[in-house]
C-alpha positions as CSV (number, residue, x, y, z in Angstrom):
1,X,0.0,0.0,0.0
2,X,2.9,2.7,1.0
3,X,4.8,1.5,-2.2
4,X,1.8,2.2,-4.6
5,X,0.3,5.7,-2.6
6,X,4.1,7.0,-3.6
7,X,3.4,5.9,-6.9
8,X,6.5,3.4,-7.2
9,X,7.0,1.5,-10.1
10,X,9.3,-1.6,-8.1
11,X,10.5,-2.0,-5.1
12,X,12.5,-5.3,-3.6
13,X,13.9,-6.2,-0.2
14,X,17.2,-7.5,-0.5
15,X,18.3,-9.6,2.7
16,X,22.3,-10.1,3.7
17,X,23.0,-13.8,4.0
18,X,24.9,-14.0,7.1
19,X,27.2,-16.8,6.1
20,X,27.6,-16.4,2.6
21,X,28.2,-12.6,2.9
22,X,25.7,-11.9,-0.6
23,X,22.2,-9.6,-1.0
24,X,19.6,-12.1,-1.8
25,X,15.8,-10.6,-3.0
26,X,13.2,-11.6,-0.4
27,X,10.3,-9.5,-1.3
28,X,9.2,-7.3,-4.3
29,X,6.3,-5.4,-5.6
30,X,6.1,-5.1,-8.8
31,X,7.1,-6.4,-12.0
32,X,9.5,-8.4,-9.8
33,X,6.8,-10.4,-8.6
34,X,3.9,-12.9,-9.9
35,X,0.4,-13.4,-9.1
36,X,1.4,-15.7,-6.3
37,X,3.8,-13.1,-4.5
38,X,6.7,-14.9,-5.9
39,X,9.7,-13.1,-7.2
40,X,10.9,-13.6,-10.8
41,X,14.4,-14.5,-11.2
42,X,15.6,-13.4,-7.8
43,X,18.6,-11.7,-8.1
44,X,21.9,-11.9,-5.8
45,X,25.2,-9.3,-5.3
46,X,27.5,-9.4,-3.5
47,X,27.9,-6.6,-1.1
48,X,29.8,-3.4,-2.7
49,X,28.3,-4.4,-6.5
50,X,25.9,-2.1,-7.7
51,X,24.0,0.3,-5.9
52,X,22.3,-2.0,-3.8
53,X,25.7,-3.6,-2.7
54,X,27.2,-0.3,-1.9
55,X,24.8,0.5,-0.1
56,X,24.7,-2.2,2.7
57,X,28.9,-2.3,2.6
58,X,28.2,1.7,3.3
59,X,25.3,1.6,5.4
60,X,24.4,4.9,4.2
61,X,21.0,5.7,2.3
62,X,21.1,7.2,-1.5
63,X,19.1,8.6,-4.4
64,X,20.4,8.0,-8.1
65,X,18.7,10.7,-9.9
66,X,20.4,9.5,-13.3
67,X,21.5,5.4,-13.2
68,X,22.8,6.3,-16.7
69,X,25.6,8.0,-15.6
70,X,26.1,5.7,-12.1
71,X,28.7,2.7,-13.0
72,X,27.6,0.7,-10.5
73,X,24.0,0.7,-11.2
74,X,23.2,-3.1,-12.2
75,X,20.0,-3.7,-14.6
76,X,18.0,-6.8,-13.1
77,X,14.5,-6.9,-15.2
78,X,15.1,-3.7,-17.0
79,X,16.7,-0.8,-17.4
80,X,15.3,2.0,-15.1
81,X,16.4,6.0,-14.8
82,X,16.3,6.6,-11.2
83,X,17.1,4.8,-8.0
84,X,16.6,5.1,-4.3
85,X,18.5,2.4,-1.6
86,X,18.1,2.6,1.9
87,X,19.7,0.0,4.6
88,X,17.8,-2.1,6.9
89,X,20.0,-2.0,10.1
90,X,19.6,-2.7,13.7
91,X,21.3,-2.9,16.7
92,X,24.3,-2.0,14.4
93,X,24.5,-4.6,12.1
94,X,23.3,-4.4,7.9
95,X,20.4,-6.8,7.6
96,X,19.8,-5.8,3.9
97,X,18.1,-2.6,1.3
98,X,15.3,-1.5,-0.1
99,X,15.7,-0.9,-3.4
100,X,13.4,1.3,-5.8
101,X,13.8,2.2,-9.1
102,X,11.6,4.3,-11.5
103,X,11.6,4.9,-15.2
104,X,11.6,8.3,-14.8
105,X,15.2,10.4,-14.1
106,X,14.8,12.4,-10.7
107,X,12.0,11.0,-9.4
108,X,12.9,10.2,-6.2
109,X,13.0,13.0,-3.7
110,X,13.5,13.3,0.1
111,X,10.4,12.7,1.5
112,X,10.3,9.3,-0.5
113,X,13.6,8.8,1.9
114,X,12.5,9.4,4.8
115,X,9.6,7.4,4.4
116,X,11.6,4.3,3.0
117,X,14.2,5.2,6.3
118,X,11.3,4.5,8.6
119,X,10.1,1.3,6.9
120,X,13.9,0.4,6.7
121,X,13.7,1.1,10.6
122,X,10.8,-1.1,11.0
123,X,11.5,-3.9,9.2
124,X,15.0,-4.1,11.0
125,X,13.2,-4.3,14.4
126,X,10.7,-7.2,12.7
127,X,13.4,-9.1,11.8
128,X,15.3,-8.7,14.8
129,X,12.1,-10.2,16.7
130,X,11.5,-13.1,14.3
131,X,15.3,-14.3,14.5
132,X,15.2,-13.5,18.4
133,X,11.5,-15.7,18.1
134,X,13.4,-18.5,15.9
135,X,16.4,-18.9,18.5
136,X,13.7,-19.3,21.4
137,X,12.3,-22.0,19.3
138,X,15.2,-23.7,18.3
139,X,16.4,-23.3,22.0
140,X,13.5,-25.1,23.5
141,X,13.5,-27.8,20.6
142,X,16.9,-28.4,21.5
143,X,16.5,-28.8,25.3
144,X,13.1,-30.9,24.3
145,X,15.4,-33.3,22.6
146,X,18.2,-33.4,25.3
147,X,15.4,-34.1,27.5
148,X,14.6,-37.2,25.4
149,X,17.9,-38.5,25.3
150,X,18.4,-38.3,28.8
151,X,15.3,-40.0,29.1
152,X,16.2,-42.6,26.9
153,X,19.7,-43.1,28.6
154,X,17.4,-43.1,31.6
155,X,15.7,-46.3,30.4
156,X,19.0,-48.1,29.5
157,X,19.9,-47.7,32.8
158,X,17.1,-49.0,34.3
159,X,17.1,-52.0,32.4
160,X,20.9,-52.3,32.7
161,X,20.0,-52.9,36.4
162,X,16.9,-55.1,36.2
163,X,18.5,-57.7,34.4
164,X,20.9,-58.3,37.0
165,X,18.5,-58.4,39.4
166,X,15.8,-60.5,37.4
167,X,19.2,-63.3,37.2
168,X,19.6,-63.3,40.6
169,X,16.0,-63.4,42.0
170,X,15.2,-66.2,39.5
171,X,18.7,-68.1,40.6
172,X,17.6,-67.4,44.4
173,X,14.1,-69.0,43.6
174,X,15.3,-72.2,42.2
175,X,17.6,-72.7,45.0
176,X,14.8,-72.0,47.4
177,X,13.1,-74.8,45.6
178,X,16.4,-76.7,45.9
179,X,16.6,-76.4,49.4
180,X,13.3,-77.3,50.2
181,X,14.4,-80.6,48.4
182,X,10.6,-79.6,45.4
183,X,12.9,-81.1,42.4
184,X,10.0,-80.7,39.9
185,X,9.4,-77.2,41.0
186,X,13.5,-76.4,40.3
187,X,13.5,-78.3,37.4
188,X,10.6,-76.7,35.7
189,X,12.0,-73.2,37.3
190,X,15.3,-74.3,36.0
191,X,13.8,-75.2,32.4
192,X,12.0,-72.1,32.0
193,X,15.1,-69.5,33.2
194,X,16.9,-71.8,30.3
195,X,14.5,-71.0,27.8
196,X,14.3,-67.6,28.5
């Protein structure tokens, strides 16, 4: 809704992949996108290529006003005149851009900046939550499963010390038996713990 009341053309949320140190495209409006909210040919850059990429290695927000005469601008779906990028940190740390572009040179202007700064803002708390949210879960599955384990190791005792036990209760009953001088008792006892 904010995208199309500023009259946009595109816009895509590029995310940093932690490990692999690359922009990857998460989210788009646009011609970026299908019916089905899926994005068409998702682009990746590696952080300092293009305008995107020098953005999040800068952390610092800009407007192209001409991407013909910008040597880093990269074409992904088509060529476009203008661009505006704007991080998406918190706590300190680049979690990706929003990128715009438009088909018209200078179209961009400060209050579509600010506004993009404070959805840039916004989604970097979000995503702070849901990873915070994700490492609670994965927390409590993982002390669900050590829990389990120590369960099961539990059990192994357990039954590490019955069997000793059963042996020597069965062993003590057919002596009993023995004792008492009941040979058909022992011997069927006898027979049985045999079997078993």
């Amino acid at each position: 809704n904010c995208i199309s009341k500023l009259n946009f053309e595109d816009c895509v949320i590029y995310l940093l992949h932690p490990q692999r140190q690359v922009l990857q495209q998460k989210a788009a409006w646009g011609p970026k996108t299908t019916e089905e909210n899926k994005i068409v040919k998702p682009l990746e850059l590696s952080l300092g290529k293009g305008i995107v990429g020098s953005v999040a290695q800068s952390g610092l927000s800009e407007i192209i006003n001409d991407t013909s005469l910008d040597n880093r601008y990269v074409v992904d779906d088509e060529v476009r005149m203008s661009e505006i990028c704007v991080p998406i940190i918190a706590g300190g740390e680049i979690l990706g851009v929003i990128d715009s572009e438009h088909s018209k040179k200078h179209f961009f202007q400060q209050r579509h900046l600010a506004i993009l700064n404070t959805i840039a803002s916004i989604l970097g708390s979000k995503i702070m939550s849901a990873r915070a949210e994700a490492a609670k879960r994965n927390a409590e599955m993982a002390l669900l499963e050590n829990k389990q384990r120590t369960s099961e190791v539990e059990m192994k005792a357990l039954r590490a010390q019955m069997n000793p036990h059963f042996m020597f209760n069965s062993l003590n009953s057919i002596n009993n038996f023995i004792l008492k001088n009941d040979a058909d008792n022992a011997s069927a006892y006898l027979t049985r713990f045999a079997r078993l």
